[in-house]
Rosetta silent file (secondary structure, phi, psi, omega in degrees, C-alpha in Angstrom):
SEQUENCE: XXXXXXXXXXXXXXXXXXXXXXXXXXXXXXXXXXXXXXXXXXXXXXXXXXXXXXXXXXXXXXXXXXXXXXXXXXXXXXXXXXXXXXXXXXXXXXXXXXXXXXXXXXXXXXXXXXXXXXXXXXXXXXXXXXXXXXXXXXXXXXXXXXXXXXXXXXXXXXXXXXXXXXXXXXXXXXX
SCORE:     score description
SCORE:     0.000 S_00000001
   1 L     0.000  -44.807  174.276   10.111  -32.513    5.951 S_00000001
   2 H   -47.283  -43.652  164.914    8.191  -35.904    6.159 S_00000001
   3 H   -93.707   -3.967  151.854    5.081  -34.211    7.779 S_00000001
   4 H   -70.623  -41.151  168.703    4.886  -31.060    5.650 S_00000001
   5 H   -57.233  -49.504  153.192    4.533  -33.515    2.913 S_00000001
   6 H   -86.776  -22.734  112.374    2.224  -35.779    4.236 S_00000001
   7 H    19.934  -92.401  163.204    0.245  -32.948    5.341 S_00000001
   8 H   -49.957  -25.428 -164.058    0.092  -31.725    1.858 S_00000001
   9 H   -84.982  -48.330 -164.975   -0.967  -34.908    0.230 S_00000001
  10 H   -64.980  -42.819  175.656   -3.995  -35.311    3.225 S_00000001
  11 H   -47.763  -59.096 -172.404   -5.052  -31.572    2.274 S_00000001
  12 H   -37.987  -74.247 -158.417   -4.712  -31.883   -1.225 S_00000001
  13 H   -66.795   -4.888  118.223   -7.048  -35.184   -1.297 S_00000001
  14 H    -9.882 -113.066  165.156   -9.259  -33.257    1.132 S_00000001
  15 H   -46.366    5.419  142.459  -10.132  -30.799   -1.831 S_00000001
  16 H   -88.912  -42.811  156.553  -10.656  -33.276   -3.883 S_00000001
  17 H   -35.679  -43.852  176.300  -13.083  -35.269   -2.117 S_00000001
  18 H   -65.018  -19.130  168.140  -14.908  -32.102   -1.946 S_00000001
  19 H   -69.950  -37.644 -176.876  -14.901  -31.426   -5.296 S_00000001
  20 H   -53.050  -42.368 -174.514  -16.146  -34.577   -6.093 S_00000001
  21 H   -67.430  -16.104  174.320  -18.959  -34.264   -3.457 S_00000001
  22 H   -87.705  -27.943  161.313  -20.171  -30.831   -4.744 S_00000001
  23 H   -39.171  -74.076  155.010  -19.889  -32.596   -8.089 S_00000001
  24 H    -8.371  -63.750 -158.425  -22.198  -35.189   -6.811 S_00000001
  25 H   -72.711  -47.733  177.715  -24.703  -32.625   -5.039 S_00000001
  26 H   -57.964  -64.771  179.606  -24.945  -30.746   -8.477 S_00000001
  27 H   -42.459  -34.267 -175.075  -25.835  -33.833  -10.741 S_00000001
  28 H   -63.834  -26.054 -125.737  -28.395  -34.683   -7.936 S_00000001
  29 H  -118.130  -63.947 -177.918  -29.844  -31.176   -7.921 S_00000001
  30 L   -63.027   -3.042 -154.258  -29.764  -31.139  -11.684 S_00000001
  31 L  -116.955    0.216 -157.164  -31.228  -34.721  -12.250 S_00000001
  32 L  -101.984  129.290 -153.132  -34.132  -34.693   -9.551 S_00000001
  33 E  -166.854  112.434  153.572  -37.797  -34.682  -10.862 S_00000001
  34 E  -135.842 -177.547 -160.413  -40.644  -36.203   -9.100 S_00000001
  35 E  -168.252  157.800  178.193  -44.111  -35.638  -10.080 S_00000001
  36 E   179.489  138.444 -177.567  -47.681  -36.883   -9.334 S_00000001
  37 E   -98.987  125.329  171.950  -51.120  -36.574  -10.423 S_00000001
  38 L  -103.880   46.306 -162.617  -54.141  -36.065   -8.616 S_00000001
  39 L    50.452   -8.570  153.280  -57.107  -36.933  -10.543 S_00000001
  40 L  -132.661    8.626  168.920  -57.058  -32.859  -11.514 S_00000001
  41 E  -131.147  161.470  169.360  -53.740  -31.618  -10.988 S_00000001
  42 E  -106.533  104.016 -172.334  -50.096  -32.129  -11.474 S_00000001
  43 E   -75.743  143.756  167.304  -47.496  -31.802   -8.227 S_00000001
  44 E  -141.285  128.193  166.145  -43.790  -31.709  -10.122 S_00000001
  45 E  -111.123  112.940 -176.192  -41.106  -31.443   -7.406 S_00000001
  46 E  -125.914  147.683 -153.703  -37.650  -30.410   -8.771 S_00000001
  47 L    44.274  152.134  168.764  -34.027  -30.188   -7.247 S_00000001
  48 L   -20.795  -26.902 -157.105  -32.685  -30.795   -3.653 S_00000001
  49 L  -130.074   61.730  152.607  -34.794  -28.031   -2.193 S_00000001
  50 L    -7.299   82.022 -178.697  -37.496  -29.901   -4.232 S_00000001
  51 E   -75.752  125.051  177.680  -39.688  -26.654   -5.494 S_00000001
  52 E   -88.460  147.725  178.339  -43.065  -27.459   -6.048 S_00000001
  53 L  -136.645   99.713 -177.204  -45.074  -26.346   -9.227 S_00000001
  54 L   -98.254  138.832 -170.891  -48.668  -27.450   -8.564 S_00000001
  55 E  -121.157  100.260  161.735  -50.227  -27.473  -12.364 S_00000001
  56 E   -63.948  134.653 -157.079  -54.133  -27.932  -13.138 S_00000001
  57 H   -90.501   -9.701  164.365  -54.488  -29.866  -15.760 S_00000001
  58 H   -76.863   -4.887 -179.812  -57.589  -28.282  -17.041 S_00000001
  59 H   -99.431    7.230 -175.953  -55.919  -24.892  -17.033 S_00000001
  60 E   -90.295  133.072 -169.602  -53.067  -25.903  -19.254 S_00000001
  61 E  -104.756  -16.775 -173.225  -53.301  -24.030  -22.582 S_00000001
  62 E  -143.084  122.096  146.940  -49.713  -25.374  -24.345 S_00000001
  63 E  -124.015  155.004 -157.871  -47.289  -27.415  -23.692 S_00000001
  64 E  -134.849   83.246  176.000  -44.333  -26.780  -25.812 S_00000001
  65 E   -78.445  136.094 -169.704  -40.748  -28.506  -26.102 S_00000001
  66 E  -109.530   79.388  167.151  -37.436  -26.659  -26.899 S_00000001
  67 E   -60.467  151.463  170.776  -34.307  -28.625  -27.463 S_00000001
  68 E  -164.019  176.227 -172.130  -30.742  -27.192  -26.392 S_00000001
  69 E   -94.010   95.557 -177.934  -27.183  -27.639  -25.405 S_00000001
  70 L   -64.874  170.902 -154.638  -26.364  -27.265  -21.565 S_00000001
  71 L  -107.517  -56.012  168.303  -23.665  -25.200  -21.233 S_00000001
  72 L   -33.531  -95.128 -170.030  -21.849  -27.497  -18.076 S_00000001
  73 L   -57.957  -14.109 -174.686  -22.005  -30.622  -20.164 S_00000001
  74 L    61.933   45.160 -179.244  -22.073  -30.245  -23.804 S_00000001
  75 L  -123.077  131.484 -179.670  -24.963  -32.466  -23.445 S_00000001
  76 E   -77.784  133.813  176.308  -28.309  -32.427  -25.819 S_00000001
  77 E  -131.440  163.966  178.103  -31.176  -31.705  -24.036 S_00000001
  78 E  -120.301  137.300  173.731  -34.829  -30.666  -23.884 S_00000001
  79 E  -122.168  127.038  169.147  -37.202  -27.899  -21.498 S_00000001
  80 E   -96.988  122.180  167.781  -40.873  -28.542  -21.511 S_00000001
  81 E   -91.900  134.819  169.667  -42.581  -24.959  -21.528 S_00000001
  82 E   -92.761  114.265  162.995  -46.063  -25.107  -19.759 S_00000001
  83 E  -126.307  145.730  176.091  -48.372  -22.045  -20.524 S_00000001
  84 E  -147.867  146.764 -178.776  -51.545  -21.915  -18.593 S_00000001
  85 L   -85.660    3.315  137.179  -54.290  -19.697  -17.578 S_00000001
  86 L   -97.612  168.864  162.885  -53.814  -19.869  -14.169 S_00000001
  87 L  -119.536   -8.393  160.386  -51.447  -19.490  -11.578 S_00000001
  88 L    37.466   48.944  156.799  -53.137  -21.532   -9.009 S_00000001
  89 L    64.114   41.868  106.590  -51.238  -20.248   -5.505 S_00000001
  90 L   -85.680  160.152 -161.570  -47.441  -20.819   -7.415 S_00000001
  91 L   -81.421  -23.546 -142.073  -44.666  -19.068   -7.247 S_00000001
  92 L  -134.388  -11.511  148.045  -42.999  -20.406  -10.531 S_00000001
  93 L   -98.575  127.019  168.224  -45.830  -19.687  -13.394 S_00000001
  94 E   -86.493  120.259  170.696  -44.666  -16.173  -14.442 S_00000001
  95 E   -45.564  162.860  158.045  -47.145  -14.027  -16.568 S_00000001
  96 L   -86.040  119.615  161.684  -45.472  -13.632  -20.352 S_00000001
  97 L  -103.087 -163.239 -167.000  -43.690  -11.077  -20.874 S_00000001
  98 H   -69.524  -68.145 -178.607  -42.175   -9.186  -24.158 S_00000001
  99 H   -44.761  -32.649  169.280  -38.912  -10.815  -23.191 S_00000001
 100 H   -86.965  -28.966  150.572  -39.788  -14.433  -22.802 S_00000001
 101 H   -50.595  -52.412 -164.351  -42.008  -14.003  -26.399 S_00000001
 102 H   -58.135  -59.310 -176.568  -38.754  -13.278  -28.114 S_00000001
 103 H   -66.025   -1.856 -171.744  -36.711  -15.937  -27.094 S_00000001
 104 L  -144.342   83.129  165.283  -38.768  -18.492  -27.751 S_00000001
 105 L   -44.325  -21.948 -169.379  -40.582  -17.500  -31.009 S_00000001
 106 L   -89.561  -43.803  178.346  -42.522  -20.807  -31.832 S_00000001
 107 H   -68.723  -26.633 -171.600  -44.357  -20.363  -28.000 S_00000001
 108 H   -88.889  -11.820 -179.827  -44.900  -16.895  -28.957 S_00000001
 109 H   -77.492  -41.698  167.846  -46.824  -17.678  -32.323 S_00000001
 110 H   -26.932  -71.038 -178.803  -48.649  -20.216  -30.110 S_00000001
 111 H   -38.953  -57.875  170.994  -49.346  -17.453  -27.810 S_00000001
 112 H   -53.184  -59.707  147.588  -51.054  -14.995  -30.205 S_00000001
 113 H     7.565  -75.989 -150.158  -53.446  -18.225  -31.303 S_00000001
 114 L   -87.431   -6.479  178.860  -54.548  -18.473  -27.631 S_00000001
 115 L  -106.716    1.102  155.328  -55.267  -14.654  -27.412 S_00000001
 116 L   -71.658  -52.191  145.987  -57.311  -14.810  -30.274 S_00000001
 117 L   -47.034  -51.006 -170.611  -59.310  -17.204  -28.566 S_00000001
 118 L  -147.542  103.013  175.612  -59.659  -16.036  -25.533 S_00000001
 119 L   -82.590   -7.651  153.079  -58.535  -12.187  -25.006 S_00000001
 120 L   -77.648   -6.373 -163.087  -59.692  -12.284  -21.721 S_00000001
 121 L   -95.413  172.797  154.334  -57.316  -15.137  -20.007 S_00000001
 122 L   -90.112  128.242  167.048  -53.999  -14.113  -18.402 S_00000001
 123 L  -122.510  166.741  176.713  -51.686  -16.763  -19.256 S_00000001
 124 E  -121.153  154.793  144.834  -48.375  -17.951  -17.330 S_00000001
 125 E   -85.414  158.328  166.040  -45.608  -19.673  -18.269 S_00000001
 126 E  -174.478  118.130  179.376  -43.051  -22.089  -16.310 S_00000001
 127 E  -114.068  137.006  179.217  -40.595  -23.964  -18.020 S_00000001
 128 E   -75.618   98.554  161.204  -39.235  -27.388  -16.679 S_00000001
 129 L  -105.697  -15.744 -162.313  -35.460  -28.201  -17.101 S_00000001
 130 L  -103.397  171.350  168.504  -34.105  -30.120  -14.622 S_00000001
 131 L   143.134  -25.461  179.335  -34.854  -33.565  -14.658 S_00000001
 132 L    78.084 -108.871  179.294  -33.060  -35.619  -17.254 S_00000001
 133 L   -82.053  -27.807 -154.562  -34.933  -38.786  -18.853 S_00000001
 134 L   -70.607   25.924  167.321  -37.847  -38.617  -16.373 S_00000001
 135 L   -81.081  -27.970  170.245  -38.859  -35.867  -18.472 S_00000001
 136 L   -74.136  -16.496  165.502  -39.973  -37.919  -21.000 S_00000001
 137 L   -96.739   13.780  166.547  -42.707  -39.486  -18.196 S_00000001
 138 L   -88.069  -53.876 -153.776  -43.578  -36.420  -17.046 S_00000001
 139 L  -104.924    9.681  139.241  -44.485  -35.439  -20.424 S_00000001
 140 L  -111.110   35.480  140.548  -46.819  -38.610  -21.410 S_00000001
 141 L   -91.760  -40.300  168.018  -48.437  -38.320  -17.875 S_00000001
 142 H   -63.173  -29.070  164.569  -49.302  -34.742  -18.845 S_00000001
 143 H   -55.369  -59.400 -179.440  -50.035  -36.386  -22.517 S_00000001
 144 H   -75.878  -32.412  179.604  -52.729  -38.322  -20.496 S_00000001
 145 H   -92.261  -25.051 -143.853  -54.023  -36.225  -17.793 S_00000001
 146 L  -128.663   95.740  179.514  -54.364  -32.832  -19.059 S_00000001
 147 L   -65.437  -19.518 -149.358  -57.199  -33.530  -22.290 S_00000001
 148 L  -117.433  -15.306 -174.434  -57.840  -29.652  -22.913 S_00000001
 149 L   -51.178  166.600  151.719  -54.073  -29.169  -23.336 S_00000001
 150 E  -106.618  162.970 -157.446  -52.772  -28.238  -27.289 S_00000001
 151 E  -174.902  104.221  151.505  -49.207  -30.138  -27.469 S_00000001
 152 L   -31.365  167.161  178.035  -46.734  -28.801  -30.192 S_00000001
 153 H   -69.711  -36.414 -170.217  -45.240  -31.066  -32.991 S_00000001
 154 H   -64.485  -38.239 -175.528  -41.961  -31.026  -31.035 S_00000001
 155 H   -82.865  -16.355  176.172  -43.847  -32.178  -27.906 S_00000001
 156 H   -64.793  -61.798 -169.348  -45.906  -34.907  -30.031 S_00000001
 157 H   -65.207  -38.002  174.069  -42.810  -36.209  -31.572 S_00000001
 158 H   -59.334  -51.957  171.022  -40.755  -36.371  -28.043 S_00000001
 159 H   -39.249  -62.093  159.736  -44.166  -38.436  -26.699 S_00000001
 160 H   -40.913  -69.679  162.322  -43.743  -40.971  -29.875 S_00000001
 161 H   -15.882  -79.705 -137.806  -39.935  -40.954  -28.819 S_00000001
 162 H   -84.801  -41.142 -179.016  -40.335  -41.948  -25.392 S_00000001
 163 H   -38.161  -59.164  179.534  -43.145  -44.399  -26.617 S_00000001
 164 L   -90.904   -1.561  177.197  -41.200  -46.451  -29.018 S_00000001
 165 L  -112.664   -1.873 -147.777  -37.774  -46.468  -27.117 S_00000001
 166 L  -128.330  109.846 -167.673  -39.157  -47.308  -23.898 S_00000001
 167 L   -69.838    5.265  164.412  -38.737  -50.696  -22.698 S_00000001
 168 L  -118.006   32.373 -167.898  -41.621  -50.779  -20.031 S_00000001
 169 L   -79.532  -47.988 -159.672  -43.877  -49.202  -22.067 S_00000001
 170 L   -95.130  -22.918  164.831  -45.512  -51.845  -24.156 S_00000001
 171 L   -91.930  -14.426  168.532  -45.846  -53.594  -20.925 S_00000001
 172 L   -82.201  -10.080 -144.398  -47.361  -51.122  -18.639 S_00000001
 173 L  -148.903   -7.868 -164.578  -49.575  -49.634  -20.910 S_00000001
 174 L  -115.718  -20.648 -167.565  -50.452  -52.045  -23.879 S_00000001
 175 L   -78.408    0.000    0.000  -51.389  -55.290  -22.102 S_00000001
């Protein structure tokens, strides 16, 4: 009786370590954002199988921010949409389609704008979610690098945001 019981208790905590550790693996996977610039493009590597999105920064025509509610956490959050007129050898800017205009009506008024300008480009999309905070320094390094860009109200005011809360800021960038 003594070892079907202790048994149970070593399985049991078994599965739980494991929950925890897939817990673990997920936050990592959802929280991991690196990024670098290279005097004309931007590498962004995101989650454990760290997927690269190489981004020129002269080919960026919008960037665009969306707040929303993840659906795991009940947590408020933000996705930076990138549209650009290239696709520059990645896998991850998608032409626009009908379906990605709908949901996100503000990108698609945007859109019409840039095809007014210029009815020849093809543009792609790729929107950025995972990452957490270091999305706000991803999105004043792109503030800084990429000059030819247009940058929504939403994406202005998250730049001011990060600006004025951010306690290395005034020292990295101000002295």
């Amino acid at each position: 009786m003594s070892k079907n019981f202790h048994l149970f208790y070593i399985i049991y905590l078994l599965i739980i370590e494991i929950l925890i550790l897939i817990a673990i693996i997920i936050r990592i996977n959802n929280e991991f954002l690196k990024f670098s610039y290279d005097r004309y493009k931007l590498v962004i590597n995101i989650g454990i199988k760290r997927t690269k999105i190489d981004v020129i920064c002269d080919n960026i025509a919008l960037v665009h921010i969306e707040n929303y509610i993840s659906k795991n956490s009940n947590i408020k959050d933000f996705k930076i949409i990138f549209l650009s007129n290239s696709k520059f050898r990645n896998k991850r800017m998608v032409p626009i389609n009908v379906e990605f205009l709908k949901r996100h009506p503000y990108v698609a008024y945007e859109y019409n704008k840039i095809k007014i300008l210029h009815p020849e480009w093809n543009i792609y999309y790729t929107i950025i979610k995972r990452g957490g905070l270091k999305k706000y320094l991803l999105l004043d390094s792109v503030y800084k690098s990429c000059v030819h860009a247009n940058f929504t109200e939403a994406a202005i005011d998250k730049i001011k945001y990060y600006r004025e809360n951010s306690e290395n800021y005034d020292k990295m960038y101000k002295s």
